[in-house]
C-alpha positions as CSV (number, residue, x, y, z in Angstrom):
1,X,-29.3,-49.1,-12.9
2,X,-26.4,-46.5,-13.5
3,X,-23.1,-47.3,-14.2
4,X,-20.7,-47.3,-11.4
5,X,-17.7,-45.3,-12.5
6,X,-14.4,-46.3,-10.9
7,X,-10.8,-44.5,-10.6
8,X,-7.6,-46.8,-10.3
9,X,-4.6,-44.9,-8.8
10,X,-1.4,-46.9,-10.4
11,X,0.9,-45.1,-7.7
12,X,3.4,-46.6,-5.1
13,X,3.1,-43.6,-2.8
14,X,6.5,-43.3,-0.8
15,X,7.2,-46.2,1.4
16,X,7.0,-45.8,4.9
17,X,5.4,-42.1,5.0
18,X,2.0,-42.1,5.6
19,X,1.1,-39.0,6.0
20,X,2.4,-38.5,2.1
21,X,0.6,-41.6,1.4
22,X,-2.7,-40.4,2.9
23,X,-2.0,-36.7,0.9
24,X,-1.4,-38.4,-2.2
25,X,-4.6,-40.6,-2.2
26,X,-6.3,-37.2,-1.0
27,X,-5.2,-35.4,-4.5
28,X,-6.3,-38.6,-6.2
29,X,-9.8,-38.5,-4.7
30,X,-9.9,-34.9,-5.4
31,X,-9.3,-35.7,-9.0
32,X,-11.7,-38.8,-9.7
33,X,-14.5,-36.9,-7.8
34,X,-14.0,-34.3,-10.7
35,X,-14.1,-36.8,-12.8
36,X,-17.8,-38.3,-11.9
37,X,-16.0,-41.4,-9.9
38,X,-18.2,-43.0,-7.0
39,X,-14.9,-45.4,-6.5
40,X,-11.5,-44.7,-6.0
41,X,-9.2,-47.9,-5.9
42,X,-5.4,-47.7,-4.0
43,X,-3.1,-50.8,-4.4
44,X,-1.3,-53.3,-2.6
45,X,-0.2,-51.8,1.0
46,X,-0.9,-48.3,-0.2
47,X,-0.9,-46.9,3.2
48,X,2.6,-47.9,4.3
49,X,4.2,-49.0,1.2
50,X,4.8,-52.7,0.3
51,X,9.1,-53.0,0.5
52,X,9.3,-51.7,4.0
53,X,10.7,-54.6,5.6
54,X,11.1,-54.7,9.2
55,X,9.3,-51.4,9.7
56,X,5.7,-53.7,9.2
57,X,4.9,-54.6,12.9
58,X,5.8,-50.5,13.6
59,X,3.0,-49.3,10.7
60,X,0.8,-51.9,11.0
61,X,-2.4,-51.0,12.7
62,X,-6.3,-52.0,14.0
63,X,-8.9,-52.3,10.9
64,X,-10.4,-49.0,12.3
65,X,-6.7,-47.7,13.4
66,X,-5.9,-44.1,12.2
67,X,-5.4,-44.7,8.8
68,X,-9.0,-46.0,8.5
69,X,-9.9,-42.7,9.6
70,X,-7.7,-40.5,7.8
71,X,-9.7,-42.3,4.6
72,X,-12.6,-42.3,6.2
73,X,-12.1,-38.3,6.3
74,X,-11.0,-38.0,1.9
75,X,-14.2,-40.5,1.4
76,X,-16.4,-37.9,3.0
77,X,-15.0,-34.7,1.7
78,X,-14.7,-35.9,-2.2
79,X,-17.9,-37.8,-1.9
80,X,-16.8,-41.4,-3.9
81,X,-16.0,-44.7,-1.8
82,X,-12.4,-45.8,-1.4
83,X,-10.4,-49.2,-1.7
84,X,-6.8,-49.2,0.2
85,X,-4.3,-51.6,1.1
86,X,-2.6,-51.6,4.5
87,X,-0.9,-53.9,7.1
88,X,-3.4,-55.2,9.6
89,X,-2.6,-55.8,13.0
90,X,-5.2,-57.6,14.8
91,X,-3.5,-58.6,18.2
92,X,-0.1,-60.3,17.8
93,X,-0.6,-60.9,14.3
94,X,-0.6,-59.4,11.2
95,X,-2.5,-59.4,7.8
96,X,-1.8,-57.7,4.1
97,X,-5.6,-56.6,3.9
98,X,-7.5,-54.1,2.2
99,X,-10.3,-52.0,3.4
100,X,-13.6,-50.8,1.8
101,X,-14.8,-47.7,3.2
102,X,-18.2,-45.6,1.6
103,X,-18.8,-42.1,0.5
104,X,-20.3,-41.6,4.3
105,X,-17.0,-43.0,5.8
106,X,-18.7,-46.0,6.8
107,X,-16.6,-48.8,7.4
108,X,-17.7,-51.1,4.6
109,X,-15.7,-54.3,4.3
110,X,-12.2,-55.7,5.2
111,X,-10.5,-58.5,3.5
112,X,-7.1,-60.5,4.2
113,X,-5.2,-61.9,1.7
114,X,-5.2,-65.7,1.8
115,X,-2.0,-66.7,-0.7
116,X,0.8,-65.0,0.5
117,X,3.6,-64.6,-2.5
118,X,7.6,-64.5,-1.5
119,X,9.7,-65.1,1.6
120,X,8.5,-60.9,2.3
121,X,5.3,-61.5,2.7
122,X,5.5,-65.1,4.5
123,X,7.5,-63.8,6.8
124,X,5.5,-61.0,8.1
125,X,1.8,-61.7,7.5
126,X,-0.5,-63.9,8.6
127,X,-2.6,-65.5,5.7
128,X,-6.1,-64.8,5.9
129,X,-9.0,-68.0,6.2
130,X,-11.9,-65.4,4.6
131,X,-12.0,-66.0,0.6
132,X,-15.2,-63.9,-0.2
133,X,-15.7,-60.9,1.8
134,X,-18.3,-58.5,-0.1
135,X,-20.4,-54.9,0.6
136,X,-23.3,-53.7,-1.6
137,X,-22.0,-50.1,-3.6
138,X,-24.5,-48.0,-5.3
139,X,-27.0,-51.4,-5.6
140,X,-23.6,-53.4,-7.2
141,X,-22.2,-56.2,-4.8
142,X,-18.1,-55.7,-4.6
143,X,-16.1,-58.4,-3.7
144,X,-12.0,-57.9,-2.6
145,X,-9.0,-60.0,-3.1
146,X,-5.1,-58.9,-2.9
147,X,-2.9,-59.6,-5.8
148,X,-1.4,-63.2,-6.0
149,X,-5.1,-64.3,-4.8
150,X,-6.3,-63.5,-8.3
151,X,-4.0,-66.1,-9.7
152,X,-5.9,-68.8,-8.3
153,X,-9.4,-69.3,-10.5
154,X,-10.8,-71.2,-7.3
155,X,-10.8,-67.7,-5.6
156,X,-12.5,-66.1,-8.8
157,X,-15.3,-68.3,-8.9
158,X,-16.0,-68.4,-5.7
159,X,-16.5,-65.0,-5.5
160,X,-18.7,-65.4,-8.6
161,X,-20.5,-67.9,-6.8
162,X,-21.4,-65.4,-4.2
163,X,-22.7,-62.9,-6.4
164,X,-20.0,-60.4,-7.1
165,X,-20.7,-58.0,-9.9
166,X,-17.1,-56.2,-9.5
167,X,-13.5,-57.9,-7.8
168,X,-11.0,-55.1,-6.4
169,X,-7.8,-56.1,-6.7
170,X,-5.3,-54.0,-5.0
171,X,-1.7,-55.8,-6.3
172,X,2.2,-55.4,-6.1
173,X,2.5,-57.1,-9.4
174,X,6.6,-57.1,-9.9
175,X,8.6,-58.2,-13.1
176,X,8.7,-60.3,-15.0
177,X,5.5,-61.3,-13.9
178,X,3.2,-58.5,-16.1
179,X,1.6,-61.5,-18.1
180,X,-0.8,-61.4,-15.2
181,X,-1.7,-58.1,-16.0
182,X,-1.8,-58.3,-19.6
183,X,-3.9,-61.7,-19.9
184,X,-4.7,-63.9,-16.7
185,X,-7.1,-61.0,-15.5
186,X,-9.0,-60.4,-18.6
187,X,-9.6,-64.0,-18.4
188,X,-10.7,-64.2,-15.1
189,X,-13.0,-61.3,-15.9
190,X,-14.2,-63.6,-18.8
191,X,-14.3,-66.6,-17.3
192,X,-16.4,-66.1,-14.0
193,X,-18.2,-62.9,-15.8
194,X,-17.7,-60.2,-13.3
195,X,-15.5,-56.6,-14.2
196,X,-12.3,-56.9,-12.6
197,X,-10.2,-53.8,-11.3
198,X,-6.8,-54.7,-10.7
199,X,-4.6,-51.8,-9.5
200,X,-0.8,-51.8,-9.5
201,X,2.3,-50.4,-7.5
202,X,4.6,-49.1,-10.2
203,X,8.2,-48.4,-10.7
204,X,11.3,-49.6,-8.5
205,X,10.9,-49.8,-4.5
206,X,13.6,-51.7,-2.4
207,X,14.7,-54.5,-4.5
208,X,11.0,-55.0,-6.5
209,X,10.0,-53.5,-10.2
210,X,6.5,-52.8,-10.3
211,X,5.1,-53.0,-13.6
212,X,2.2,-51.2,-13.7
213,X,-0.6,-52.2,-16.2
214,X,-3.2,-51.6,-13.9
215,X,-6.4,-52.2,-15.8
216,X,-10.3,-52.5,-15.6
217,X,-11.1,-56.0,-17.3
218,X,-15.3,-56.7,-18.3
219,X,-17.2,-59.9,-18.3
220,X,-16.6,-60.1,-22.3
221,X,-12.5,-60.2,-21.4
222,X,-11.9,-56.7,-22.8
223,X,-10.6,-54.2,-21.4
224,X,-12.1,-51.0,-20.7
225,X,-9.4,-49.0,-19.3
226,X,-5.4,-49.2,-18.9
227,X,-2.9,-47.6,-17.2
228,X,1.1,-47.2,-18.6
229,X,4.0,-48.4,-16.7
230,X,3.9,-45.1,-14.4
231,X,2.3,-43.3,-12.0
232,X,-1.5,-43.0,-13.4
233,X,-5.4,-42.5,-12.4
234,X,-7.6,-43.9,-15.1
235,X,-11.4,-44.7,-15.1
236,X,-13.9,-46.9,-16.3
237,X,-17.1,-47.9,-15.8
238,X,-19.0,-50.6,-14.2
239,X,-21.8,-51.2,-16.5
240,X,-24.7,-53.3,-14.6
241,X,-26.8,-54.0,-18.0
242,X,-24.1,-55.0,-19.6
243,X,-23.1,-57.6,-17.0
244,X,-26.4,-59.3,-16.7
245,X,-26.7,-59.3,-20.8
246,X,-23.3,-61.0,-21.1
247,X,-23.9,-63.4,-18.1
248,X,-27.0,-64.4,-20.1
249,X,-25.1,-64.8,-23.5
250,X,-22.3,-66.2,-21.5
251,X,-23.8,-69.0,-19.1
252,X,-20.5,-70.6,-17.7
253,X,-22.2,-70.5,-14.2
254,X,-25.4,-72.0,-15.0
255,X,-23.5,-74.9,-17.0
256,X,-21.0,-76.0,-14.4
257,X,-21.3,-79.5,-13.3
258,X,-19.7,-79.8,-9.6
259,X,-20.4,-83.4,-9.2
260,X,-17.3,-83.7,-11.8
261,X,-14.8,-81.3,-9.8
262,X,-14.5,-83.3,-6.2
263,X,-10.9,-83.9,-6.8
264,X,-9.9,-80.2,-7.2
265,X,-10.7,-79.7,-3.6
């Protein structure tokens, strides 16, 4: 099975304009298609912008809302699937979710983030009850969480549990909190064998410092690609034989004992 080669855009966008937002994950697309990329991957409330306060229940929008669209529309012209965050509105509340949609502008998964970090975010989302939502990408099964959600190793391995060969992770990771970047998602990686993209908002917006770091970690804990602390597309690649040799060499899953781990829950 081929590799699946994947483009993180490290970019905040420009909060509250999404028609920028949309033209700026366009040029992206443009570029990683160039590049050989089936996979483009947008952070954290890339569509609206994450400090945007009380403007959330205004830009907030249906799963298959305009925006959906509008990416539905850059998947199918640059040929590559896309990963995007966005404010979900589904009725009278509100999620931070993310949205998988295919290279045929198919509609491919939606998660909602279940750990909400910060007074922001408590106040205006609604925290999601899904942990592993998944879709099937050129014969490798993706799995999605949002940013603080990849703090907690129970998410992880649950979604290595189900099968998931590659975790998106579309994040606002703020200072001083770049240790995250740095080690706890290489670990994770390691730990629950799986590659792990996580893809960062960077530089100052409202009264947060992104940090950047964005990053592509494998099952062995290395990683294969990194961004800088600015505004960045890098790619790596998703390596299917290498994952299954490493799960073999490394066989954490195969030698749990669960019977021991009642009290966690």
């Amino acid at each position: 099975m081929p590799s699946l080669r994947t483009a993180l855009l490290q970019s905040s966008g420009r909060p509250g304009a999404v028609a920028e937002n949309l033209k700026a994950l366009d040029e992206a697309a443009a570029r990683a298609a160039d590049a050989g990329a089936r996979l483009l991957v947008a952070p954290e409330l890339f569509l609206t912008g994450y400090a945007i306060g009380d403007a959330v229940p205004e830009l907030a929008e249906p799963a298959a809302g305009p925006g959906s669209e509008a990416i539905a529309e850059i998947a199918v012209r640059h040929g590559l699937a896309v990963l995007y965050g966005y404010p979900e509105r589904d009725g009278e509340r509100i999620f931070n979710a993310s949205q998988l949609i295919g290279a045929d502008g198919t509609r491919l998964a939606n998660y909602r983030k279940t750990h909400l970090f910060g007074c922001f975010e408590q106040e205006w989302f609604t925290p999601g009850e899904q942990t592993v939502v998944q879709a099937d990408l050129d014969g490798i099964r993706i799995g999605l969480l949002i940013c603080y959600d990849v703090e907690f190793p129970e998410n992880v391995r649950a979604h290595a549990l189900a099968g998931t060969d590659l975790l998106l992770v579309p994040t606002a990771q703020m200072h001083p909190f770049q240790f995250v970047a740095e080690s706890v998602v290489p670990v994770r990686a390691f730990e629950s064998q799986m590659y792990v993209a996580y893809v960062n908002r960077t530089g100052p917006e409202g009264e947060f410092e992104f940090v950047g770091l964005s990053c592509l970690a494998g099952p062995d804990g290395v990683v294969r690609t990194r961004a800088g602390r600015g505004e960045e597309l890098v790619i790596g690649e998703v390596d299917p034989e290498f994952l299954a040799a490493s799960r073999a060499a490394n066989p954490y899953l195969a030698d749990r004992r669960p019977g021991l781990y009642g009290s966690l829950a």
